[in-house]
Structure formats: C-alpha cells, structure tokens
PADRENTOR-645832 format. One record per residue (C-alpha): residue number from 0; residue in three letters; y, z, x. Coordinates in steps of 0.25 Angstrom, whole numbers. Each point is the difference from the previous one (the first is absolute). Example, Ala and Ser with C-alpha at 12.3 -4.5 7.8 and 13.67 -1.06 7.14 Angstrom:
2
+-----+------+-------+-------+-------+
: pos : code :    yy :    zz :    xx :
+-----+------+-------+-------+-------+
:   0 :  ALA :   -18 :    31 :    49 :
:   1 :  SER :    14 :    -2 :     6 :
+-----+------+-------+-------+-------+
***
This chain:
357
+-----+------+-------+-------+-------+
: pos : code :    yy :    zz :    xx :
+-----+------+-------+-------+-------+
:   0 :  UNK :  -193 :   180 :    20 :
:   1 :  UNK :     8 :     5 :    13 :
:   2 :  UNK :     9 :   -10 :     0 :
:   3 :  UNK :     5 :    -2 :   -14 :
:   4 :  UNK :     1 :    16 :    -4 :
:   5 :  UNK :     9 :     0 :    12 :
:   6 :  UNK :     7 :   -12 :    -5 :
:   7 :  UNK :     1 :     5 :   -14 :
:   8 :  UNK :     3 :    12 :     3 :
:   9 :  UNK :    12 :    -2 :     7 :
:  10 :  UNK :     5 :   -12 :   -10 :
:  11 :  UNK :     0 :    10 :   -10 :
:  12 :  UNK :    11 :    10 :     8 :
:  13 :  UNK :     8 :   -14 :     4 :
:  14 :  UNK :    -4 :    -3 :    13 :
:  15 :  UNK :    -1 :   -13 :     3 :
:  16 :  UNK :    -7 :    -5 :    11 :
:  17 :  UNK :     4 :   -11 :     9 :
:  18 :  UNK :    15 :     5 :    -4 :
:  19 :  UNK :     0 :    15 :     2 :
:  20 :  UNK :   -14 :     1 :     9 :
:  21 :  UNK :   -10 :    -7 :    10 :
:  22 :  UNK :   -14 :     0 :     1 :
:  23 :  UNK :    -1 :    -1 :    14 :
:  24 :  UNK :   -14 :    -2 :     7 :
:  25 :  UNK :    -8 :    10 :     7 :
:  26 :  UNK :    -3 :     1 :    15 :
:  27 :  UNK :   -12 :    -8 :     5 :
:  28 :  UNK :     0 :    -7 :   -15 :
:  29 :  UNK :    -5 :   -11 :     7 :
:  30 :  UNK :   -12 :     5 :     7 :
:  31 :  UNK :    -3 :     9 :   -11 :
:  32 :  UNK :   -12 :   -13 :    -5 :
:  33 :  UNK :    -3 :     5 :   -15 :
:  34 :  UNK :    -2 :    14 :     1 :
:  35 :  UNK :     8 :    10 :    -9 :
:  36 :  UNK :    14 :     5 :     3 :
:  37 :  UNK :     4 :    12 :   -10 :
:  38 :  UNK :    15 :    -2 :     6 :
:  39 :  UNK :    12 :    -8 :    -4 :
:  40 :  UNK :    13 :     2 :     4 :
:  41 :  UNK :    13 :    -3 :    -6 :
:  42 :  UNK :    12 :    -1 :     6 :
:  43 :  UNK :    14 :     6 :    -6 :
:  44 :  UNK :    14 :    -2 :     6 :
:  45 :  UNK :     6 :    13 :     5 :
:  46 :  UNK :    12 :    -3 :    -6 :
:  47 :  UNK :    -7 :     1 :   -13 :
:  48 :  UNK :    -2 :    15 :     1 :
:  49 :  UNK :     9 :     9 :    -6 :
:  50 :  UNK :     6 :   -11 :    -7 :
:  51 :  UNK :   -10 :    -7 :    -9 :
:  52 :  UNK :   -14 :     8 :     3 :
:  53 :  UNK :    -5 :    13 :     4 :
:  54 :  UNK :   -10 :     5 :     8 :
:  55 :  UNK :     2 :    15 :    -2 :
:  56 :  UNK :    -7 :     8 :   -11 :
:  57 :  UNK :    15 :     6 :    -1 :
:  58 :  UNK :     7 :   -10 :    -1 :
:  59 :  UNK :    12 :    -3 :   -10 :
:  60 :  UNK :    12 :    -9 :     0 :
:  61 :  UNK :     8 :     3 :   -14 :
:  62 :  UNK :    10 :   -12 :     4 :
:  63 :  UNK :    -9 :    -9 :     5 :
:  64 :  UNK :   -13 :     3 :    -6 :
:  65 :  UNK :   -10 :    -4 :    10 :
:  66 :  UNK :   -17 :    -4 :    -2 :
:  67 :  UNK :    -9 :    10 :     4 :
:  68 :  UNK :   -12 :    -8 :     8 :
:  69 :  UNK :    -8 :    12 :     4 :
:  70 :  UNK :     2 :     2 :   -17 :
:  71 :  UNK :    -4 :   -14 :    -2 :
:  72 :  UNK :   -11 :    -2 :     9 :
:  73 :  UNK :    -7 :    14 :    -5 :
:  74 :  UNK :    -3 :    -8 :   -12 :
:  75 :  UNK :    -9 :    -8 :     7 :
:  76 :  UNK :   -15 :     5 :    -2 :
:  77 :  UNK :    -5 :    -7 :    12 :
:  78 :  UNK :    10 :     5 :    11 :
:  79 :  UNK :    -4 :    10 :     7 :
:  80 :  UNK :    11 :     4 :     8 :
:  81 :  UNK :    15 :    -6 :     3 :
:  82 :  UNK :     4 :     1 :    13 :
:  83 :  UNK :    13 :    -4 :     7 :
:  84 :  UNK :    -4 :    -8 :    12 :
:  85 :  UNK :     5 :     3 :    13 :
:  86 :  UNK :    -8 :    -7 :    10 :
:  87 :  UNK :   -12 :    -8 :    -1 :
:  88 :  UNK :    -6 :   -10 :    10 :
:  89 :  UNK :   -16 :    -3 :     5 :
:  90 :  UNK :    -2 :    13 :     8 :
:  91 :  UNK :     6 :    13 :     1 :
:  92 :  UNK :     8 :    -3 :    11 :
:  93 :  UNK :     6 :   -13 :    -7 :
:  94 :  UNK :     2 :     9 :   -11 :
:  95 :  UNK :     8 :     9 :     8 :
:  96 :  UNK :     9 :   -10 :     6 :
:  97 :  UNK :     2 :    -4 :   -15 :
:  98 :  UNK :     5 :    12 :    -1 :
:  99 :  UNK :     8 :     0 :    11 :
: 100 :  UNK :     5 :   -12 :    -2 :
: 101 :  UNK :     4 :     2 :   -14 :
: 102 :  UNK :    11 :     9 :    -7 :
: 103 :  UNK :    -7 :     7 :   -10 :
: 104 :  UNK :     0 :    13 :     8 :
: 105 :  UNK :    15 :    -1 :     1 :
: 106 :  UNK :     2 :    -4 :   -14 :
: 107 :  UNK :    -8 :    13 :    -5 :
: 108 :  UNK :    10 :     9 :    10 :
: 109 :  UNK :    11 :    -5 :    -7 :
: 110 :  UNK :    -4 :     5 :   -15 :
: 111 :  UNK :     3 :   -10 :    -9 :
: 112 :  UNK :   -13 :    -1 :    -7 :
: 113 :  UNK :     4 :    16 :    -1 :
: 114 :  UNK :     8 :     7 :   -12 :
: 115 :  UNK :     8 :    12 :     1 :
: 116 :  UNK :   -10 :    10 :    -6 :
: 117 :  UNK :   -10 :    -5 :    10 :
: 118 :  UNK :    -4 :     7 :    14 :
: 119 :  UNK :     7 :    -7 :    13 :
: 120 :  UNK :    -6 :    -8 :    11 :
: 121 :  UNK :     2 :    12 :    11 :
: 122 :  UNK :    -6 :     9 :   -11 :
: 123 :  UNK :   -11 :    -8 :    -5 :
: 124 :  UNK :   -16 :     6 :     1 :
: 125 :  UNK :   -11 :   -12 :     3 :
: 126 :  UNK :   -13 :    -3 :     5 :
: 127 :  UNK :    -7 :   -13 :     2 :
: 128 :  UNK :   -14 :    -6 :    -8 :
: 129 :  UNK :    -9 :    -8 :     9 :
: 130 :  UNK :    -7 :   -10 :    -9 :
: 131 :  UNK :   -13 :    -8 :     6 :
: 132 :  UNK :    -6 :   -10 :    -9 :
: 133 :  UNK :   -14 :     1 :    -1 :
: 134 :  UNK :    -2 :     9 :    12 :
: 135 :  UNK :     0 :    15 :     5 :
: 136 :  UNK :     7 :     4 :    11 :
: 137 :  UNK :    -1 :    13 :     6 :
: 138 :  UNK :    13 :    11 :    -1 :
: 139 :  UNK :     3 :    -3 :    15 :
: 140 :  UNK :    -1 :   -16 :    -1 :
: 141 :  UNK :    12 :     4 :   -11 :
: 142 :  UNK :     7 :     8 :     7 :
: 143 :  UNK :     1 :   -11 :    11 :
: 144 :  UNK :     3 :    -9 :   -12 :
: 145 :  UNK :    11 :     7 :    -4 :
: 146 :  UNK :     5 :     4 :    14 :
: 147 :  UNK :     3 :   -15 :     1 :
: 148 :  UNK :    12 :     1 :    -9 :
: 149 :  UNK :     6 :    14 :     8 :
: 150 :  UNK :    13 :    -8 :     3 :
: 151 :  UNK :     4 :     0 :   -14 :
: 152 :  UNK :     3 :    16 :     2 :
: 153 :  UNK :     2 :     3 :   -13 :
: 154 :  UNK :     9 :    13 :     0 :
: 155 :  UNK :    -7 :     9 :   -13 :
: 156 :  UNK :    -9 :     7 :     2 :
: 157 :  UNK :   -16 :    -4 :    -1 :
: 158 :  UNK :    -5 :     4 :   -16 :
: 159 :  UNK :   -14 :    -5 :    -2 :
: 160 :  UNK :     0 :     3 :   -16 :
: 161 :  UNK :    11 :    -5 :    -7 :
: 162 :  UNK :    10 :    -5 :    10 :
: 163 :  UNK :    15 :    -6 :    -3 :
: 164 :  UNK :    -7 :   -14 :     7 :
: 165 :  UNK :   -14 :    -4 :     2 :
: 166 :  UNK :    -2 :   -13 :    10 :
: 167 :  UNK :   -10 :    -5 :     0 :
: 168 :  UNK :    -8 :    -9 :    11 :
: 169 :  UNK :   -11 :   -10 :    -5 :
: 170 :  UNK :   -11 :    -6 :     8 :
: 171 :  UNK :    -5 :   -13 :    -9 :
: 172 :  UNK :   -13 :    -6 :     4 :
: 173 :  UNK :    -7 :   -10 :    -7 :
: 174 :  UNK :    -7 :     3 :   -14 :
: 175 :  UNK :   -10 :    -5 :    -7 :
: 176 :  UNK :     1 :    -2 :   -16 :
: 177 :  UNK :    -6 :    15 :    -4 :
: 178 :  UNK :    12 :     7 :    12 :
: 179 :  UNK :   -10 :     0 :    10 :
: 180 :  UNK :     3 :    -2 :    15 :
: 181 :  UNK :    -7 :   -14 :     4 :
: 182 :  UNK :    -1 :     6 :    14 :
: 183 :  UNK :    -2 :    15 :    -4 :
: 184 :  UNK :     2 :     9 :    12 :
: 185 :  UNK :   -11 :     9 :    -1 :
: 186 :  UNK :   -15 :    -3 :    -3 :
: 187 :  UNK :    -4 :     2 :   -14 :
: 188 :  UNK :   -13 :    10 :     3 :
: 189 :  UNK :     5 :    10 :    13 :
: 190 :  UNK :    14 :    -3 :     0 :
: 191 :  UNK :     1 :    -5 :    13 :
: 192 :  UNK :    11 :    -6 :     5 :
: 193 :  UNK :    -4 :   -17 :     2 :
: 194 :  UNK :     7 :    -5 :    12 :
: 195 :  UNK :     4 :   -14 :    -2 :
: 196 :  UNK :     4 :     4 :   -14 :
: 197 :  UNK :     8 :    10 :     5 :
: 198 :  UNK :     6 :    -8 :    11 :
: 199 :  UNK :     5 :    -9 :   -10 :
: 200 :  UNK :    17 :    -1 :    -2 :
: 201 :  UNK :     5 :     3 :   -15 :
: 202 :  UNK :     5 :    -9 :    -8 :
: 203 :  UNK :    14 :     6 :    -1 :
: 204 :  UNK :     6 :    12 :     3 :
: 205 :  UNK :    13 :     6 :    -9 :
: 206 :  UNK :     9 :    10 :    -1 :
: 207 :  UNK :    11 :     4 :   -10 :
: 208 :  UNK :     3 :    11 :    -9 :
: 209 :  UNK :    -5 :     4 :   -14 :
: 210 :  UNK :     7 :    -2 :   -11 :
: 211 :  UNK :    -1 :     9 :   -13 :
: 212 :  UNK :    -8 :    11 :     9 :
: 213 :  UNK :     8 :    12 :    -8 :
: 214 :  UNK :    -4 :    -2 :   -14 :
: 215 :  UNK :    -8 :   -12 :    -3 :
: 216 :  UNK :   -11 :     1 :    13 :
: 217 :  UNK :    -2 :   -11 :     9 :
: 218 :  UNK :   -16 :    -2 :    -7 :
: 219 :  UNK :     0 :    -4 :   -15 :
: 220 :  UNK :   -14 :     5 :    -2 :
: 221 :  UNK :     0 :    12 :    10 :
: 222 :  UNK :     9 :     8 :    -9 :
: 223 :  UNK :   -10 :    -2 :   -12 :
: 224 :  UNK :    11 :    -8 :    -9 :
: 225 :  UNK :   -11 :   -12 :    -1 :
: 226 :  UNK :   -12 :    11 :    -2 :
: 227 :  UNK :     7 :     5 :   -13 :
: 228 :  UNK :    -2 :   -13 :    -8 :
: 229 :  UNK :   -12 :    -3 :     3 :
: 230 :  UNK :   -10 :    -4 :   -12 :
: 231 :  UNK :   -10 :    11 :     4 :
: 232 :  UNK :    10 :    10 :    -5 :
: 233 :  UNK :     4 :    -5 :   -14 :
: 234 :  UNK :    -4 :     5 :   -13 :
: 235 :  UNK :    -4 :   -15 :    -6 :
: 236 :  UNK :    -6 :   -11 :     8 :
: 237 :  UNK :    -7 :   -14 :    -5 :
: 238 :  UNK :    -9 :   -10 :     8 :
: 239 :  UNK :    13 :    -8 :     3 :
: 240 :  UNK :    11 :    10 :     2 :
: 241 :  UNK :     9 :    -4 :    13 :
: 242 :  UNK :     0 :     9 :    12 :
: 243 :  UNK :    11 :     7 :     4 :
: 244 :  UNK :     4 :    -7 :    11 :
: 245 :  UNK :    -1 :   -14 :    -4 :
: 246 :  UNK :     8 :     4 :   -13 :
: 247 :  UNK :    10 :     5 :     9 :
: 248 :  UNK :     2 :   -12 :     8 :
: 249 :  UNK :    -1 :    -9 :   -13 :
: 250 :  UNK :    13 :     8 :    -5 :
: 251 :  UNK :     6 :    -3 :    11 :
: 252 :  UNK :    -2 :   -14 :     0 :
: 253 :  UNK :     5 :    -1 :   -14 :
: 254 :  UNK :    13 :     8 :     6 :
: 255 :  UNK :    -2 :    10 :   -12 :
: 256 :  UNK :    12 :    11 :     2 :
: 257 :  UNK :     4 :    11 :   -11 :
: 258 :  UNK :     6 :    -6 :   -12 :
: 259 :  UNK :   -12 :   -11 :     3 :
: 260 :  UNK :    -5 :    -6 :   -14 :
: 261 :  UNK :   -14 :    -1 :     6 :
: 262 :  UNK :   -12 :    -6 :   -10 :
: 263 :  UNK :   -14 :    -1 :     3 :
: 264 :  UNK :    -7 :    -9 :   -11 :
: 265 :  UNK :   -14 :     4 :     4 :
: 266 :  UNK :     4 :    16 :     2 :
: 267 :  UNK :   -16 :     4 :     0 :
: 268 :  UNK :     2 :    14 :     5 :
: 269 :  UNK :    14 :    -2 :     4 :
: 270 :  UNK :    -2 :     2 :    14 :
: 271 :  UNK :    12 :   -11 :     4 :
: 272 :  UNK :     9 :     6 :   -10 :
: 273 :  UNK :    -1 :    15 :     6 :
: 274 :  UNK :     3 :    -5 :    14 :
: 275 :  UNK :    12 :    -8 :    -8 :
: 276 :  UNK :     3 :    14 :    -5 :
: 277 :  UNK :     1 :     6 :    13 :
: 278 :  UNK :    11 :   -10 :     5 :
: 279 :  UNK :     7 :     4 :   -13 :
: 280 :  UNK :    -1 :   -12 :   -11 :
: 281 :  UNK :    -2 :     1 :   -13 :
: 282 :  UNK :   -13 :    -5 :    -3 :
: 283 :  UNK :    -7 :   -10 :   -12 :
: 284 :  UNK :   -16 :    -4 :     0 :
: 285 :  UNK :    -9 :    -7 :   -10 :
: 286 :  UNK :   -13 :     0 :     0 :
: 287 :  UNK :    -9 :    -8 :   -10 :
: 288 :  UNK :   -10 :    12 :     1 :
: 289 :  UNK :     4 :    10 :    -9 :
: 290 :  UNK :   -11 :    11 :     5 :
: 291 :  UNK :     6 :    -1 :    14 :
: 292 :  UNK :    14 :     1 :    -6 :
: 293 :  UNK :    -5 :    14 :    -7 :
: 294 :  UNK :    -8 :     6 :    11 :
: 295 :  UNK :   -12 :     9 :     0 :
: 296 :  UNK :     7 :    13 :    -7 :
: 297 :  UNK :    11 :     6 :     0 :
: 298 :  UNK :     0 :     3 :    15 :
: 299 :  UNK :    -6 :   -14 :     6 :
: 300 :  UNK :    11 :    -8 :    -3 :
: 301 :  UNK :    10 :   -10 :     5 :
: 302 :  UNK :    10 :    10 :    -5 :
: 303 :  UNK :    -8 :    11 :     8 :
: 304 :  UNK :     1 :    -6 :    13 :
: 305 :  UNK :    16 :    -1 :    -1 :
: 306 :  UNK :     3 :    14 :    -5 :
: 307 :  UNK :    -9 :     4 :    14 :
: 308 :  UNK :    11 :    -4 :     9 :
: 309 :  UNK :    10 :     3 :   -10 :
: 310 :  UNK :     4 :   -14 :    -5 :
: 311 :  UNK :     5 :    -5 :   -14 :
: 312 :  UNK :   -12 :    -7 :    -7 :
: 313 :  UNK :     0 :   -15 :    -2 :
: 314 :  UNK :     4 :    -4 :   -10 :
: 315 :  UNK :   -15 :   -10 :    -5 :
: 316 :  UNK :    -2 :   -12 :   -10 :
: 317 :  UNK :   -14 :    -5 :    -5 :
: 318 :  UNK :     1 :   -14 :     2 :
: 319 :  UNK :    -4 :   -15 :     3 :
: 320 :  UNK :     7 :    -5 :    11 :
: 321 :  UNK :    -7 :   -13 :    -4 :
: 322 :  UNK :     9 :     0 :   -11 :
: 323 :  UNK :    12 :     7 :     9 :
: 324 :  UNK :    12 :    -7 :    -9 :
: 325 :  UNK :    -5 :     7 :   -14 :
: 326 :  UNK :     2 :    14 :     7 :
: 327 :  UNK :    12 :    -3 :     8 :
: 328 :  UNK :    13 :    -7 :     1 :
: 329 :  UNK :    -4 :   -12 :    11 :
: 330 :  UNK :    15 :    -7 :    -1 :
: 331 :  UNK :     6 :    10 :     8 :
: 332 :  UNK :    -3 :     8 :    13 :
: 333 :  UNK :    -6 :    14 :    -5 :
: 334 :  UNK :    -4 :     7 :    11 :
: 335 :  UNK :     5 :     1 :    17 :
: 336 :  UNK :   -15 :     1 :     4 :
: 337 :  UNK :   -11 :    -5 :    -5 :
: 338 :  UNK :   -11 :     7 :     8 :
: 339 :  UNK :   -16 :    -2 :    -4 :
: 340 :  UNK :   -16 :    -2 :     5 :
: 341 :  UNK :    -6 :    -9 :    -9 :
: 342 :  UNK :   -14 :     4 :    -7 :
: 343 :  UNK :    -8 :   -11 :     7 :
: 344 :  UNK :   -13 :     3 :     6 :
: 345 :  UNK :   -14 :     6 :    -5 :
: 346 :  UNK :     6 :    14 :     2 :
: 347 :  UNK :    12 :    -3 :    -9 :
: 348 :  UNK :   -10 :    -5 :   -12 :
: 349 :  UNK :     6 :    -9 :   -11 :
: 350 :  UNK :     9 :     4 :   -13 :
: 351 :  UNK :     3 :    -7 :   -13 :
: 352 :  UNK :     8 :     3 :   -12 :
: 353 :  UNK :     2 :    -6 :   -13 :
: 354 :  UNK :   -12 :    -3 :   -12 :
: 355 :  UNK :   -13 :    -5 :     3 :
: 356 :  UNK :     4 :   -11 :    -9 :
+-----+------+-------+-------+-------+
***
C-alpha cells in the first residue's frame, strides 16, 4: 500500500507526478536483489519552493498560495518521516561527497524555505539523529558517524530536545519481510558482535534534514497519534470491525477530505466510517443488520464510539444493498467516497431480509 497512499495522497493536494516530481531511484537499487527498501525518494525542483510548494510548518504565501508537502504527506499513515535529502550515496563517505557536491547546504543558508516569523540560519539550534537499520551501534560508533559531517559547521547552537533542525543520518542495510536485518550485527543469545556480518558495507547511506520536526514529529506512531484509534480502545467492537490503521490508509485511498460524502454500505460497527470522520466528511452507512446498527445498549453503540473522539455520529440506514436502487437514487453520483469491507468470511456470518415466503 506504500506506493498508492503516497500517490493518492498527493493526487489529492494536486501534485502530479511526472509533471511537478520525479521518482528517482535509490543508491545501489540494483544490487539491492529482493530485499525490502522502506525509502523512496522524490524529487522537487527548487524553483518550485516558495512559489507553488512549501516545506516549512510556517509557511504562507497570501498572493500566491502555495502547497504545503510536509502538510500533505503527514496524511500518510505509513510514512514515518520526511526528510529533505542532502546527500546519499553507497557509504558514508560517498554520502558526504554527496553532500559536498551538492547545494543543499547553501540553499538552507540562504532561507528561502524560511518565513519572517521564523529563527535565522546563524541563529538556528540543531543536532543530528544517527539512524541504523536493523543494528545497534554503540554511542562512540555515533559520534564517529556524526563526526563525518563536521564540515557542514552549522552556526546554532547544539539542542538535543527540540531543536529549530533535526538531520538525520541513515545507515540502511538489507531487510527481511518482518524489519529484520538479514545479516544482523550481533548474535541473538550473547550479543556479540559477528565479524563477517559486521564487516559487511551498507546498502546505502543518506543524509538531509527533517521536515515537519516542529509540530507534526518526524515518527507518526512514536507521538501516540496511531495508538489513540486503536480498536482495543473503543466502546463498541464486532468480529469484523477494521483496524485502525488499515482504515486510515483505506480513507486515504478513497482521497476522503472534509466536506467528503463518504458511505459505507456494510457500516457493521462503523470502524471505516469513524476514520472517514476523522479526515472530516460527513458520513452514511447501511447495514442489513439492524442489531448491529442499534448496538448492545445505550453505551456500546456506533454512536458511542464517535461521541469518544468527539465526532458527529453517522448518519445509518437499515438496508439491502442487494436491492441498493429501492433505497437510493443510482442515476446520479451520490457520494465522493464510497469506502466499505464486505461481510465475506465465516467470521462475517450471513444475513437475509424480507418474508420467509
């Protein structure tokens, strides 16, 4: 689902790849065999900045509105971090001639990412993250790490919580499907170090700056805004209701937005239309279930689980969707998003309405 969150996402802001971006490929793409690369980068002109996108938190341009990417990609529920690429190369040393290389240093020097209300380069605090895939490194194996990129001399001050700018260095080696190192560094039992593992070169080494580090947090998960849908923390659950985060990337898919029209024609416990809720729509189930519909009591209820994070209820229909045109207009489009799981499986059961005749 990476790929066509990321795409969706920023279709629905108006950013068209191939005429606005690039994907461009990432070092050693070709040697990386089938293993996992949680990366992709894309490519801006810097000409673009400041006059049709963003990347500050800050950032506002009344006579030319621009879009806000570090906004934009936020939405996405399976990025972790943005980060604006300096450097990036098979080594650390490739990276830092990258860098070197590069203008992106200079670029940040001159501010034009910058708004008036924010702090100036000479002025501005930072620290840099060393990130290591799948492997621990000790605090001096950092340091050395970080020690690689002195030459950037960055004038602020060093602030190691809550800095003006975070870099952040990445170390990628190869992964397996669960996250896993395929040549873990250290044994599993006495967390020794294994030689040939260790003696291994990474996969790729980057470098940039981190974008949306004042208010929306370089890890989606890590600030808990994930944690607080989860189902295990709702009033009303069925054997079917959709976790969080699948529901969340599903809204995305369906570009949902607020003002949406978003219906779910088998609401169950209306899990999907919560997460629609969330992004702002206004929301429509039917169910052909009518206990489902009402809920256990008074306080186990569809309507329970939307009045917990303080969302307008949906509004619900008892119907048959096998008979969909008797309940609703079919001529004319209805609804922006049309947004469902449907009941098949042992778990989901099966429902009819109507006589017994």
């Amino acid at each position: 689902f990476h790929d066509a969150e990321l795409i969706s996402i920023l279709a629905m802001h108006g950013v068209k790849i191939g005429e606005d971006c690039q994907f461009r490929p990432l070092p050693m793409d070709a040697n990386a065999n089938d293993h996992l690369r949680p990366f992709k980068i894309l490519s801006f002109p810097w000409s673009s900045i400041g006059r049709k996108f963003s990347v500050n938190d800050n950032y506002e341009n009344k006579k030319e509105p621009t879009i806000n990417l570090v906004h934009a990609l936020a939405r996405c529920t399976l990025i972790r971090s943005v980060v604006e690429l300096w450097g990036a190369g098979p080594t650390v040393d490739d990276c830092v001639q990258s860098i070197q290389d590069g203008n992106s240093s200079s670029r940040h020097q001159e501010g034009k990412h910058l708004t008036e209300n924010d702090v100036k380069y000479e002025e501005r605090s930072w620290k840099i993250t060393v990130h290591t895939l799948g492997s621990t490194h000790t605090r001096e194996e950092q340091h050395d790490m970080r020690s690689k990129f002195s030459f950037l001399s960055f004038p602020g001050r060093v602030q190691m919580k809550g800095p003006d700018d975070e870099y952040l260095f990445i170390r990628e080696v190869e992964l397996d499907a669960q996250g896993g190192a395929v040549y873990p560094r250290h044994s599993g039992i006495n967390k020794k170090i294994i030689p040939e593992n260790d003696a291994r070169p990474p996969l790729a080494c980057y470098f940039g700056r981190v974008l949306g580090n004042s208010s929306l947090g370089r890890n989606w998960r890590g600030s808990n805004r994930l944690e607080q849908y989860s189902l295990k923390k709702r009033k009303y659950l069925g054997p079917t209701s959709m976790d969080s985060e699948l529901s969340l990337i599903m809204t995305n898919l369906a570009q949902i937005k607020k003002g949406s029209f978003a219906f779910d024609p088998f609401v169950g416990t209306g899990s999907i239309l919560l997460t629609a809720a969330l992004r702002g729509a206004y929301t429509i189930g039917s169910d052909i279930d009518l206990r489902v519909l009402r809920g256990r009591s008074q306080d186990e209820n569809i309507a329970s689980n939307f009045k917990q994070y303080g969302l307008p209820p949906p509004e619900l229909v008892r119907s048959d969707n096998a008979i969909y045109h008797r309940h609703f207009r079919d001529h004319l489009p209805l609804f922006d998003a049309i947004v469902t799981d449907p009941p098949y499986g042992i778990r989901a059961g099966a429902r009819k309405s109507g006589s017994r005749k």
